[in-house]
C-alpha positions in Angstrom: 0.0 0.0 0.0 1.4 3.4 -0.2 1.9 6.1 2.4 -0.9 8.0 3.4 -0.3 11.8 2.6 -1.5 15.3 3.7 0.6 14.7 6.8 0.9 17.7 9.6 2.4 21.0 7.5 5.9 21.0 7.0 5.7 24.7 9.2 5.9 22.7 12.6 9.2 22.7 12.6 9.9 26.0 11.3 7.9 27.8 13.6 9.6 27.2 16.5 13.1 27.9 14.3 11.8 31.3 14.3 12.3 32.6 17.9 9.3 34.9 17.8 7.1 32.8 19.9 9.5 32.3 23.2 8.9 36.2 24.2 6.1 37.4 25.8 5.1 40.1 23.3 6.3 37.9 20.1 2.7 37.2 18.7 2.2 41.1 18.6 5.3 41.4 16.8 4.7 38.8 14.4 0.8 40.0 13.9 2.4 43.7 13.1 5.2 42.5 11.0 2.4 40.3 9.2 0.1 42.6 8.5 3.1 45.0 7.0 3.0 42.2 4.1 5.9 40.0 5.6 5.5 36.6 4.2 7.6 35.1 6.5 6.1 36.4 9.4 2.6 35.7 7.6 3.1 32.1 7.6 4.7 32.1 11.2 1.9 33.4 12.2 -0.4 31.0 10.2 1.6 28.2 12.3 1.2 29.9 15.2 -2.7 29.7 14.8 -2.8 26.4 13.6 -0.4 24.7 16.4 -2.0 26.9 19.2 1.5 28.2 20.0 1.2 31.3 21.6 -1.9 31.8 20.7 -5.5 29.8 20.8 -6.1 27.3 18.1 -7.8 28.6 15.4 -8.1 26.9 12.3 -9.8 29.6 10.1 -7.0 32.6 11.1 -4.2 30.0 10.3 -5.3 29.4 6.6 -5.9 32.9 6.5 -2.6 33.6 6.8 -1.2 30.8 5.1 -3.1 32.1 2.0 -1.5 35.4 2.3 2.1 34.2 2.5 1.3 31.8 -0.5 -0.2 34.7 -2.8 3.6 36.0 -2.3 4.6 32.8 -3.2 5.8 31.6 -0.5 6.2 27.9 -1.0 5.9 26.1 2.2 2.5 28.4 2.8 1.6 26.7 -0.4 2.2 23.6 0.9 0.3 24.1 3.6 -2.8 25.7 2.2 -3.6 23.0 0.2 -3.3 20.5 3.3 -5.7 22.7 4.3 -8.0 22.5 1.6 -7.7 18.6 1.7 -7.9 18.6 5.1 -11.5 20.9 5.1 -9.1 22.8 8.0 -10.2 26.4 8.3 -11.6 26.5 4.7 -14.0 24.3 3.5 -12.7 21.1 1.6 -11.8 21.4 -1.7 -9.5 19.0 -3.4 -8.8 20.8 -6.9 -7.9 24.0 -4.8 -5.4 21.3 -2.7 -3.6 20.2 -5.5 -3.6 23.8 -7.3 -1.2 25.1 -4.0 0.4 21.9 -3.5 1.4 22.0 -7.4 2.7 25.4 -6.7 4.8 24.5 -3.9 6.1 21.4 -5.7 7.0 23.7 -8.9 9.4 25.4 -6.4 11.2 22.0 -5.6 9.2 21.5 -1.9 9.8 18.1 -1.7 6.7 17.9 0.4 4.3 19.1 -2.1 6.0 17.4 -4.8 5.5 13.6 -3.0 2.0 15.0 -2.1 1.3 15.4 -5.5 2.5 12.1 -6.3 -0.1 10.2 -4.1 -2.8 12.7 -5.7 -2.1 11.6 -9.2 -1.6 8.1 -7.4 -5.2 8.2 -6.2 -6.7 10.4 -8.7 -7.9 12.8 -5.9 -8.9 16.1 -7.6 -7.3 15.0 -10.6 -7.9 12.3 -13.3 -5.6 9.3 -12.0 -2.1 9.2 -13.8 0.8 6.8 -12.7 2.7 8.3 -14.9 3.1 12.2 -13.0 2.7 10.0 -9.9 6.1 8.5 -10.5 7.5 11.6 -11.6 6.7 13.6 -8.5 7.3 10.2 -6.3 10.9 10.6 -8.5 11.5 14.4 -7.9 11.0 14.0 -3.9 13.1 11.0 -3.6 15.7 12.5 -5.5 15.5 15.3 -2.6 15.8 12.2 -0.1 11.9 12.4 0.8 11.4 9.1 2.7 7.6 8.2 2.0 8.0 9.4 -1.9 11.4 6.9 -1.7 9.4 4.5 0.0 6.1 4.4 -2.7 8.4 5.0 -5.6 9.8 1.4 -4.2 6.0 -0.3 -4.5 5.5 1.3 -7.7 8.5 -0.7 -9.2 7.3 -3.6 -6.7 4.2 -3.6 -8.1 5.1 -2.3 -11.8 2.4 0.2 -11.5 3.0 2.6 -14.3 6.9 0.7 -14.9 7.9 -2.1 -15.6 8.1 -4.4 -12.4 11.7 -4.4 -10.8 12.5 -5.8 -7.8 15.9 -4.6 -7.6 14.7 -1.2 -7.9 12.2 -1.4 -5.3 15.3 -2.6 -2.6 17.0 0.5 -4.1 14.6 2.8 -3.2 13.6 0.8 -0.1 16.8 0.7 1.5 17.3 4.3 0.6 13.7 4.8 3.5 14.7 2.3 5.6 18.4 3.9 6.2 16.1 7.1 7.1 14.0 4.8 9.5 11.1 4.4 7.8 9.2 2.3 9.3 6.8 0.7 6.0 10.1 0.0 3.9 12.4 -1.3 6.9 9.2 -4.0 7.1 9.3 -4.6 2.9 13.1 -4.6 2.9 12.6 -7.4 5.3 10.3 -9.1 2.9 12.6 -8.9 0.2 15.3 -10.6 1.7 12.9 -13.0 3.1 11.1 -14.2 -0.2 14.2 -13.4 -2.2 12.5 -10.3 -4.3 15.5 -8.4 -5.6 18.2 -9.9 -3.2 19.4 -13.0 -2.3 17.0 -14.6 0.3 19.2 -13.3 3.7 16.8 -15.0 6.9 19.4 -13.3 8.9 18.8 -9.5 6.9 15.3 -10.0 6.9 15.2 -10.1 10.7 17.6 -7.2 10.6 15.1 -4.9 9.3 12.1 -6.8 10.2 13.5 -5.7 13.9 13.7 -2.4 13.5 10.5 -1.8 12.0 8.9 -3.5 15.1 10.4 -1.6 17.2 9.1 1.4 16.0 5.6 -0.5 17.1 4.9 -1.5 12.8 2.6 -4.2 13.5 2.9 -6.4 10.2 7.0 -6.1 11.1 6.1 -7.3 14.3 4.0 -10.4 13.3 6.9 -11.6 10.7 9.2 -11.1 13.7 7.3 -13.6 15.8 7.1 -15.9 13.0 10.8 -15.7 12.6 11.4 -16.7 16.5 8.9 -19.6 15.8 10.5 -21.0 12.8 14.2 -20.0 14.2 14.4 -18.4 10.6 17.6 -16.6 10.8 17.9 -15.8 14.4 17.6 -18.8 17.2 14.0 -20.6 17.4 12.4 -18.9 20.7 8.8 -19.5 21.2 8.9 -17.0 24.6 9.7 -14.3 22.2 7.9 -15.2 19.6 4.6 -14.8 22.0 6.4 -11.5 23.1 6.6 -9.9 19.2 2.7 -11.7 18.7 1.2 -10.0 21.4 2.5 -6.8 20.4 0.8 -7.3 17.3 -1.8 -8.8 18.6 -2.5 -5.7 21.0 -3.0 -3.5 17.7 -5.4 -5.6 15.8 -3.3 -7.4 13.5 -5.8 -10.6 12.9 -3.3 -13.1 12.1 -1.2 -12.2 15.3 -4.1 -12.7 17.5 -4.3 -16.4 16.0 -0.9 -17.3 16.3 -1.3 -16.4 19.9 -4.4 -18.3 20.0 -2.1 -21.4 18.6 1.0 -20.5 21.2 -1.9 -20.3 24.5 -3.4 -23.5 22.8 -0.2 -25.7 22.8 1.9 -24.2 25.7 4.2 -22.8 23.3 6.1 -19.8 24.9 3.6 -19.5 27.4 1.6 -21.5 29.9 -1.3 -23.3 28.5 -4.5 -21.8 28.5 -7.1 -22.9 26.5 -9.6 -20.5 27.4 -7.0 -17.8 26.1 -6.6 -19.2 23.2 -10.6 -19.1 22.7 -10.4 -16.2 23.5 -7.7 -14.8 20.9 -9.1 -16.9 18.6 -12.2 -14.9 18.7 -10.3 -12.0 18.3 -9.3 -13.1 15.3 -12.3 -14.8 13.6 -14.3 -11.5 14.7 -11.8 -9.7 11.6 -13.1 -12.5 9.2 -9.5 -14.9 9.7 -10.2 -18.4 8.1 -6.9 -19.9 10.4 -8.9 -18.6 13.8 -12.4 -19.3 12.6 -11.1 -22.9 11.8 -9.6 -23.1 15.0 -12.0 -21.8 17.0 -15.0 -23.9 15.2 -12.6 -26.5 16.7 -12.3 -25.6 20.2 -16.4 -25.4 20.4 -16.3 -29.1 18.7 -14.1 -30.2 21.4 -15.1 -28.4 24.3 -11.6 -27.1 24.7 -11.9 -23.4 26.6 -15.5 -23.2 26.1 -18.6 -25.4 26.9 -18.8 -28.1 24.0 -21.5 -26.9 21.2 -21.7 -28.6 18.0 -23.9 -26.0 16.4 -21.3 -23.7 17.4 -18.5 -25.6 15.8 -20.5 -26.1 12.5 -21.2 -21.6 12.0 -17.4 -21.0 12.4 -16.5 -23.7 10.1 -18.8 -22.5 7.8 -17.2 -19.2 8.0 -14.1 -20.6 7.3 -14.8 -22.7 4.2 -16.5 -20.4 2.5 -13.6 -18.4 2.8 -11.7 -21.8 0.9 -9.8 -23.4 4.2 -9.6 -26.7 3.3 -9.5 -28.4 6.7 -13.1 -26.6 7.8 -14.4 -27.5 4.3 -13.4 -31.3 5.3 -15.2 -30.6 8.5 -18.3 -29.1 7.9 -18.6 -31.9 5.2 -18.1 -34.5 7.5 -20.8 -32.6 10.2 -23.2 -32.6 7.0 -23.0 -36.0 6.2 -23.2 -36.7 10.2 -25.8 -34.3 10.9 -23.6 -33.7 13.7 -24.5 -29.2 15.0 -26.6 -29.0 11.5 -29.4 -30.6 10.0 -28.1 -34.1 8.2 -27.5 -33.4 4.7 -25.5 -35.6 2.3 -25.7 -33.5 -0.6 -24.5 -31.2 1.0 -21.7 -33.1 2.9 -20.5 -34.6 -0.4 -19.9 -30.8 -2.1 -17.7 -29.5 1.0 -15.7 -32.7 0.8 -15.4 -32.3 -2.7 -13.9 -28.5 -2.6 -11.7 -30.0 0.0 -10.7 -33.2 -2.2 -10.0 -30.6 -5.2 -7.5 -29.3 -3.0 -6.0 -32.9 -2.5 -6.7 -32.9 0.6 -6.2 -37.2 1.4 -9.3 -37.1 4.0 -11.7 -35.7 2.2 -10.6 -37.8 -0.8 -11.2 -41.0 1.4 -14.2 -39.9 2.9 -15.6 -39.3 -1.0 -14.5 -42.9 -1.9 -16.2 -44.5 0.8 -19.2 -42.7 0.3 -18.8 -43.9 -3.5 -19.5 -47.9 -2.1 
């Protein structure tokens, strides 16, 4: 996916570079050296407002006088004002008036605007969609050493989205964000190395980077991090901090974490035992529409392992999970078909779920479908 844009204005920085606002009467300075037509001081000022440094928040007075340092051409007030405009901050939303500043600032070399008008182009947000000036803008920031436009420019050769698909490319441009700690292309640097996409397959580099992405809490990085303590796939096998990197992901959402903590509080693996956690991260999981957890936790129900036995609700999650193609519920919930076992008996029915389950040669299924053939 690529990097969300219209981040906080590049002014944040440069307001406090200014000085003005550390003295008690600096805001009356500013406004009077503002309204003498200073454009510098006009977009202080319009940082001032819209950081509520010095000054209450005010949304409306910052674009004000964003607009009246940009009319002078004043490039990061450019910027700025069309974040506003996209943003609906202070003005009311208006994407084609966005892009109009933003291309203003970019055609003074702000690398800001210029990877802002990458994703626009990217997106076709106020303008028709074209890959083409999206890679050209994408190009001109990262040349300037803009990390996100680096970083997309690297999925646009990834994914050969208006070039031609280069892998080797994508690590250049990757590498170039992740040396500036970006957190999305230290966690697809990792990937490359792992599934040898542009560089040699490197378990050891692909934990490397995979590492520091998690630690700057990237929850994907941090799932593929557990997984490599699991597997002991370039770094020592260590289910204790496997758990450690899962629940981390877990915590924010990620779906696949949750199950994999699920599996670890299922087995004992890293952690004590607990079948009713594992139910319960299961859950979790299914909940976001994960076949591996609703497969799992269709099992625990058929079982009676962390929650009271219930066929019925064994059959609804297995259902859930073949018809989202998991092979082992589509055995399953043929088998509880055929049985009548949490769902009215049905043989018809049985035999189709053991057939999509046999076209995926899976042995049961194809032995159950034999013996149903005599």
């Amino acid at each position: 996916m690529f990097f969300p844009f219209f981040v906080e204005p590049v002014q944040a920085a440069k307001v406090a570079q200014t000085g003005h606002l550390s003295r008690g009467n600096a805001i009356i300075e500013l406004q009077e050296k503002a309204e003498t037509g200073d454009a510098d001081a006009q977009y202080a000022l319009g940082g001032a407002y819209y950081q509520g440094k010095g000054v209450q928040r005010d949304y409306e007075k910052a674009a004000f006088w964003y607009q009246k340092a940009a009319d002078q051409g004043k490039a990061e007030a450019q910027y700025d004002l069309g974040s506003a405009y996209y943003q609906g901050k202070g003005v009311p939303r208006d994407y084609a008036k966005a892009v109009f500043w933003c291309q203003k600032a970019a055609d003074q070399g702000l690398a800001a605007a210029q990877y802002v008008l990458g994703n626009v182009y990217d997106d076709g947000a106020g303008v028709p969609r074209d890959y083409a000036k999206a890679l050209s803008w994408y190009q001109k920031a990262a040349d300037q050493g803009h990390a996100a436009a680096q970083f997309n420019l690297g999925v646009a050769y990834y994914q050969g989205a208006g070039v031609p698909q280069d892998y080797t490319k994508a690590v250049f441009w990757w590498q170039k964000a992740a040396d500036q700690g970006f957190a999305a292309a230290q966690y697809d640097l990792g990937n490359a190395y792992h599934d040898e996409a542009g560089v040699p397959r490197d378990y050891a580099k692909a934990v490397f980077w995979y590492q520091k992405a998690a630690d700057q809490g990237y929850a994907d990085a941090q799932f593929n991090l557990g997984n490599a303590y699991h597997d002991g796939a370039g770094i020592p096998q260590d289910y204790e901090k496997a758990v450690f990197w899962y629940q981390k992901a877990a915590d924010q959402g990620d779906a696949a974490a949750q199950n994999n903590l699920g599996v670890a509080y299922a087995r004992g693996a890293g952690v004590p035992q607990d079948r009713a956690k594992a139910v319960f991260w299961y859950q979790k999981a299914a909940d976001q529409g994960d076949a591996a957890a609703q497969y799992a936790l269709g099992n625990a129900y058929y079982q009676g392992a962390g929650v009271p036995q219930d066929d019925a609700k064994a059959v609804l999650w297995w259902q859930k999970a073949a018809d989202q193609g998991f092979v082992a519920a589509e055995y399953n919930l043929g088998v509880a078909y055929l049985k009548g076992q949490g769902i009215a008996q049905d043989k018809g029915r049985g035999q189709f779920w053991l057939q999509k389950a046999a076209d995926k040669d899976d042995e049961a299924a194809k032995e159950a479908l034999q013996k149903l053939s005599h």
